[in-house]
C-alpha positions as CSV (number, residue, x, y, z in Angstrom):
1,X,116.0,121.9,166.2
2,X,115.0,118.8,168.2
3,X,116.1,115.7,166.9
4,X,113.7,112.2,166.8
5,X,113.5,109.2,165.6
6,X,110.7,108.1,163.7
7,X,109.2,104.6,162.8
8,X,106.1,103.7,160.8
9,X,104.8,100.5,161.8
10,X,102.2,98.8,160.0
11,X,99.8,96.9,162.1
12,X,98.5,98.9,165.4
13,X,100.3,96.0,167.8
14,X,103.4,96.8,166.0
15,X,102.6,100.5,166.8
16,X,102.4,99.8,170.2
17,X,105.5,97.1,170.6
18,X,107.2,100.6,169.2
19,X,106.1,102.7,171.6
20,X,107.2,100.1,174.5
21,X,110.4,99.6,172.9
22,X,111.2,103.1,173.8
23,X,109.5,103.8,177.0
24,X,109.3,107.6,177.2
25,X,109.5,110.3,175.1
26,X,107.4,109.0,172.4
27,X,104.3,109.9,170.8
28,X,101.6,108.3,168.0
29,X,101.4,110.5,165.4
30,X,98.8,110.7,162.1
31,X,97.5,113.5,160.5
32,X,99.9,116.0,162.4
33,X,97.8,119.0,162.7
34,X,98.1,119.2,165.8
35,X,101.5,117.7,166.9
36,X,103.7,119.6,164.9
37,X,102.2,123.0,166.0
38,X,103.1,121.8,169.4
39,X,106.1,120.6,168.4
40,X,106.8,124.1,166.5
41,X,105.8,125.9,170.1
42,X,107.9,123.8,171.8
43,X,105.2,122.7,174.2
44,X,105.4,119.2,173.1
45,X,109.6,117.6,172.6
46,X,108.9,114.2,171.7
47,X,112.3,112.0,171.2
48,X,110.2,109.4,169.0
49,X,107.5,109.7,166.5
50,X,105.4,106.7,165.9
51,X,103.6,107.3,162.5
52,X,100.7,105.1,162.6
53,X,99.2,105.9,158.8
54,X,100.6,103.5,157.1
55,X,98.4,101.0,159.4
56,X,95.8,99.2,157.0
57,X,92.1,98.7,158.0
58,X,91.8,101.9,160.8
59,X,90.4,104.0,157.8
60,X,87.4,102.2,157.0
61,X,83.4,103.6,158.1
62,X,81.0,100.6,158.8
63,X,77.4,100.5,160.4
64,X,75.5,97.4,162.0
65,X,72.0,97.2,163.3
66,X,73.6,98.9,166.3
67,X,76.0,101.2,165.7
68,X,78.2,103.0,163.7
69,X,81.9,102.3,163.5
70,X,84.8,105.0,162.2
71,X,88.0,103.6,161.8
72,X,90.9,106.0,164.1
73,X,92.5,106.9,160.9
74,X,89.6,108.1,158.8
75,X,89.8,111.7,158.2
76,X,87.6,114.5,158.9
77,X,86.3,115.3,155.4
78,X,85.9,111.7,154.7
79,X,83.4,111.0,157.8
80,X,82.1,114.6,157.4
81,X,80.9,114.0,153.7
82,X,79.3,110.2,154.4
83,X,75.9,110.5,153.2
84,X,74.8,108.5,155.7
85,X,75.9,110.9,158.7
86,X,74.7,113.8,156.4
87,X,71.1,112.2,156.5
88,X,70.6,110.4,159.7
89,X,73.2,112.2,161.9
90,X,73.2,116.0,161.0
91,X,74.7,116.9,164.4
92,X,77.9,114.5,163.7
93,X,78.4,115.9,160.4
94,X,78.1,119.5,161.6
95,X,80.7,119.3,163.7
96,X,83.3,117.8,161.7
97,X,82.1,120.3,158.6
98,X,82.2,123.2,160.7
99,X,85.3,122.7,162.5
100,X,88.3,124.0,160.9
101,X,89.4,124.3,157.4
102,X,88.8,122.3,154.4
103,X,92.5,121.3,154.3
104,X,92.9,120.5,157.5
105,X,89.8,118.4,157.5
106,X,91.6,116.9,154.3
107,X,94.6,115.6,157.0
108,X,93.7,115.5,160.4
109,X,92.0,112.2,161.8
110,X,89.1,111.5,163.7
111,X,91.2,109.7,166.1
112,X,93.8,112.7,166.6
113,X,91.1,115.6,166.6
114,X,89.9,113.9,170.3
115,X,93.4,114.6,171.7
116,X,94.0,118.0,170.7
117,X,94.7,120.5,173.1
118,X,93.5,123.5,173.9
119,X,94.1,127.2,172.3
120,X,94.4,129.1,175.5
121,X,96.6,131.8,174.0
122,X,98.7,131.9,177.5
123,X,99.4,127.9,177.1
124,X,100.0,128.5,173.6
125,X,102.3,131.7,173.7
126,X,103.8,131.5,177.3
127,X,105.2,129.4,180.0
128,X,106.4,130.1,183.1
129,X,108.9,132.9,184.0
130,X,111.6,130.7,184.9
131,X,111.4,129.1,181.4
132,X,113.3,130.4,177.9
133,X,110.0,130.6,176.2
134,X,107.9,133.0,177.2
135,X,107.0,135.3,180.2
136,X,103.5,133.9,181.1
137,X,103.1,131.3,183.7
138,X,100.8,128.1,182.4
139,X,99.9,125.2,184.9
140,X,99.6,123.1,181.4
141,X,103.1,124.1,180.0
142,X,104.8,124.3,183.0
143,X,103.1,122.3,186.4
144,X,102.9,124.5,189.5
145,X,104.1,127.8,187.8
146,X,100.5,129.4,188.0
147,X,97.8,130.0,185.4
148,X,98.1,133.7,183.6
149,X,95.0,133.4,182.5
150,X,92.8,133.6,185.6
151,X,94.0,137.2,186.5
152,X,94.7,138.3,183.0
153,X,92.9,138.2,179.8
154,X,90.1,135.4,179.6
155,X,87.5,136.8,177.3
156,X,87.7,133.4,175.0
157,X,88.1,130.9,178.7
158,X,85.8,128.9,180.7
159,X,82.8,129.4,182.3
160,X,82.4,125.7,183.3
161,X,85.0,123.2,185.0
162,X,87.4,125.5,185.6
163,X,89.6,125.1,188.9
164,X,92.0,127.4,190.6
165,X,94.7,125.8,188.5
166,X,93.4,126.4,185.0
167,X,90.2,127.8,183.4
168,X,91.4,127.1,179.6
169,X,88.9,126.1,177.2
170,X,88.3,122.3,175.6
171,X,88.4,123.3,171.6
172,X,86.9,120.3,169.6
173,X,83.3,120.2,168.1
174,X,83.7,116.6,167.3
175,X,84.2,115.6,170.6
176,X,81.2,117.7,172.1
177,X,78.6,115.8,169.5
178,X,80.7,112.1,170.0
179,X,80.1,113.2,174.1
180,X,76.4,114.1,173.2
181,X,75.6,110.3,171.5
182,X,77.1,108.1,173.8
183,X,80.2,107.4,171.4
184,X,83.0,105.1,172.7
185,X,86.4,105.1,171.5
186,X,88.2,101.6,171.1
187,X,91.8,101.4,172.9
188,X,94.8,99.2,172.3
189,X,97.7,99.5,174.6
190,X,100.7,97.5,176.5
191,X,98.0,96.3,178.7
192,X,95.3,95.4,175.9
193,X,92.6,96.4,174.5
194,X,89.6,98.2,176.2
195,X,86.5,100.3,175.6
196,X,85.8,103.8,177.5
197,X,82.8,106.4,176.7
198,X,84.2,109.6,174.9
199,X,82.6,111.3,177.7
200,X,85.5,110.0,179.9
201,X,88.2,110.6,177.6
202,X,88.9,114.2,179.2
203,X,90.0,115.4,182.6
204,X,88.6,118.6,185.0
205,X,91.7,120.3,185.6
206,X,91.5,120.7,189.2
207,X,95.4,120.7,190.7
208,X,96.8,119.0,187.7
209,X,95.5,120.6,184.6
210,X,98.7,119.0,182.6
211,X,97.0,115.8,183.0
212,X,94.0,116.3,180.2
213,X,93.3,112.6,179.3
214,X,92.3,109.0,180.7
215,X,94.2,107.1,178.7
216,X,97.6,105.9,179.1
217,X,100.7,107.3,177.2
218,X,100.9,104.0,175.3
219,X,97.1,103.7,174.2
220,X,96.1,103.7,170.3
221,X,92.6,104.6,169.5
222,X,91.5,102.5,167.3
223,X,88.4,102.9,166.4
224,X,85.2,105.5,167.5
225,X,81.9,104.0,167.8
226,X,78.3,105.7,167.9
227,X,75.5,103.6,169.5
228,X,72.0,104.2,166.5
229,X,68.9,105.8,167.9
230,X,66.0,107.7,166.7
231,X,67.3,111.1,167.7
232,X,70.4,111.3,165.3
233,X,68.1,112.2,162.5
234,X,66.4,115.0,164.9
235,X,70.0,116.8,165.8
236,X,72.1,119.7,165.6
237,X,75.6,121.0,166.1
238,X,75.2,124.6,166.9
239,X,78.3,126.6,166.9
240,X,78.9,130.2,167.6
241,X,82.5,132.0,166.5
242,X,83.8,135.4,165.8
243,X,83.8,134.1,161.7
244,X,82.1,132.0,159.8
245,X,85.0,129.4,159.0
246,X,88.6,128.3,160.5
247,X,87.7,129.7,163.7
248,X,86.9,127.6,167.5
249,X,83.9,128.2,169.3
250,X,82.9,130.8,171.8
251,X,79.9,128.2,172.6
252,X,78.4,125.6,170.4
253,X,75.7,122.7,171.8
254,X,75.5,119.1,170.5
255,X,71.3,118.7,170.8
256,X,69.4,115.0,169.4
257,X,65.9,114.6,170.5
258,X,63.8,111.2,170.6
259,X,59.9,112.5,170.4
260,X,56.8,111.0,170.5
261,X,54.4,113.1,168.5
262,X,54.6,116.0,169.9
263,X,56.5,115.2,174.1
264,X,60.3,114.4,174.4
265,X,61.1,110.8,174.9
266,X,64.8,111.5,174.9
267,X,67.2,114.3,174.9
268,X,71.4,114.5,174.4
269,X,72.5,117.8,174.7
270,X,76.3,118.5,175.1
271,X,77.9,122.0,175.2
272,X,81.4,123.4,173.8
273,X,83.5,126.6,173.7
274,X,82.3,126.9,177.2
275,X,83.9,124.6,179.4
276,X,87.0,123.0,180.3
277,X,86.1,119.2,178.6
278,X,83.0,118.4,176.4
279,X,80.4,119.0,178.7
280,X,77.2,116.8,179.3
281,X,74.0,118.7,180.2
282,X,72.5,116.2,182.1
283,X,69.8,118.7,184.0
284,X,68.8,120.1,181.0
285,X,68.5,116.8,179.5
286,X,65.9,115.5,182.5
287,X,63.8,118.9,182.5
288,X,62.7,117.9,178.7
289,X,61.6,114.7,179.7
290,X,57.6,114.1,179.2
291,X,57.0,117.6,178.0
292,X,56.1,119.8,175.0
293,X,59.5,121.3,173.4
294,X,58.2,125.2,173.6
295,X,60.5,128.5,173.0
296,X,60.3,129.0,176.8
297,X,61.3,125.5,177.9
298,X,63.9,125.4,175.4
299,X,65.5,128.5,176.8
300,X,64.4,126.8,180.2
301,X,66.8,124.3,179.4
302,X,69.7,126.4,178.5
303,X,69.6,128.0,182.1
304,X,69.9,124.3,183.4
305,X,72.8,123.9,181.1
306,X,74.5,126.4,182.2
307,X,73.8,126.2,185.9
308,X,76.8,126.8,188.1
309,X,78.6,128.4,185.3
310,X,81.0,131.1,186.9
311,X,82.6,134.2,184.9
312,X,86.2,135.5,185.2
313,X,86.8,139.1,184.3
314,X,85.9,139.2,180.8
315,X,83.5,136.2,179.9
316,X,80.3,136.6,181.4
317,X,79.0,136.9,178.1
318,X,79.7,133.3,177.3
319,X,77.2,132.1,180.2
320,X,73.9,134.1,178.3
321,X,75.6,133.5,174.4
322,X,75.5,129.4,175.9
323,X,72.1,129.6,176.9
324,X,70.7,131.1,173.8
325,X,73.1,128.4,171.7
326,X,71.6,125.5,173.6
327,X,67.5,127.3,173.3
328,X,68.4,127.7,169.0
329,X,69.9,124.3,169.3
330,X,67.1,122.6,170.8
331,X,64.7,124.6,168.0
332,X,66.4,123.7,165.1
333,X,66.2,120.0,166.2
334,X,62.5,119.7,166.7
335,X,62.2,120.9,163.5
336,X,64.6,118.1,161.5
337,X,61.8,115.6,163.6
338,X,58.9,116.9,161.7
């Protein structure tokens, strides 16, 4: 058993004075689906829990002329079932309905599902040799003891970002469709408050894979907004699993389109399952540009997606599974614009 101490402060400054009153060891924590199974695994040992629920106002959804705004501490099923996503934003709403289970939806925050780590089974079942815990060597778990995964079994790792250090997968399907819209998230922290674009949230591994977010140890999101545009209505989160429910993605793609009649105006597409952060197919994006959204540019785009994707041993699949995901993605999106 490791022992804490645990606060609940009520106002997200006082959360933060907390958190500096300790200096190290501490985390925030909310809905705790993800902490305590780290906590459980012994990958994460915090001294000090900061329980930031009992903050008032971070659970609220509001919209403007410009944007939508979801409070940090607004759960998934809550911003999953706002009919206003439901109609306008399909590919928001699909990704926090299809990710997980309905009770876990029921706890975990919007806030909290950005940070979660990944489900490498080696960084989630091992650690390095030299360590009590488990016989496999995790750059993540254990800094400079090696990465199991790159010689061993990767059939579920990445085929994008990866590094020499670490090739494990970035789970969410929130953050792939937030990444995908040009969503911010809203910081407060020792040093104030500032804004970032989810799309810089997350780290490449390269020599330091331990290191998976931008933000300081200190920060409280506070809020996550989405900028409005024409394309939410025509959007999509596609994911592809082993099951139908309470399983991750082997590839999934975040697609909104802006059309005029019948030619592109604008594309988002963003991919996940496949890569090592939410990643933003920025190519793919360009190629669509002007043109006539066809079967065979669709699946054009997918290859652009997926360009410089590199397989380990046992995931090559992921790279053609991706490109269909991204050419259905893109499909199912024109569509919702007629």
């Amino acid at each position: 058993m490791q022992p804490f101490s645990y606060v609940r402060p009520e106002t997200p400054e006082a959360a933060v004075q907390a958190f500096a009153a300790v200096r190290s060891g501490a985390r925030y924590i909310a809905g705790g689906t993800t902490l305590y199974d780290l906590m459980k695994l012994g990958i994460e040992r915090p001294a000090h829990l900061i329980d930031v629920t009992a903050i008032d106002g971070l659970d609220t959804i509001d919209s403007s002329d410009r944007e939508l705004r979801f409070g940090a501490l607004t759960s998934m099923s809550t911003v999953a079932d706002d009919p206003v996503l439901r109609h306008d934003y399909p590919v928001l709403h699909e990704a926090l309905s299809r990710a997980a289970s309905q009770q876990l939806r029921n706890m975990a925050t919007i806030a909290g599902n950005l940070l979660q780590r990944t489900r490498c089974m080696y960084f989630r079942n091992g650690a390095s040799s030299t360590s009590s815990v488990g016989a496999y060597p995790c750059n993540k778990r254990e800094p400079g003891s090696g990465c199991a995964a790159i010689s061993g079994h990767d059939h579920g790792q990445a085929v994008l970002g990866q590094s020499k250090a670490c090739t494990a997968v970035s789970p969410g399907d929130w953050p792939v469709a937030l990444t995908a819209m040009d969503a911010s998230v809203e910081l407060l922290g020792a040093a104030g408050r500032r804004t970032i674009p989810v799309s810089r949230l997350y780290r490449l591994p390269g020599t330091k894979p331990h290191l998976e977010f931008t933000i300081r140890p200190d920060e409280l999101i506070t809020c996550i907004t989405v900028p409005k545009t024409r394309a939410g209505r025509a959007s999509t989160y596609h994911k592809i699993r082993e099951r139908e429910s309470y399983a991750f993605a082997l590839a999934s793609a975040a697609v909104a389109l802006d059309l005029d009649g019948d030619r592109v105006q604008q594309a988002h597409i963003a991919l996940g399952g496949v890569a090592t952060r939410p990643w933003r197919a920025t190519e793919a994006e360009q190629a669509l540009i002007g043109k006539r959204l066809t079967p065979a540019l669709a699946r054009a785009a997918g290859r652009l997606a997926l360009k410089g994707a590199r397989p380990g041993n046992a995931n090559a699949y992921k790279i053609d599974l991706a490109i269909h995901t991204v050419a259905d993605a893109l499909i199912i999106a024109l569509g919702r614009a007629a």
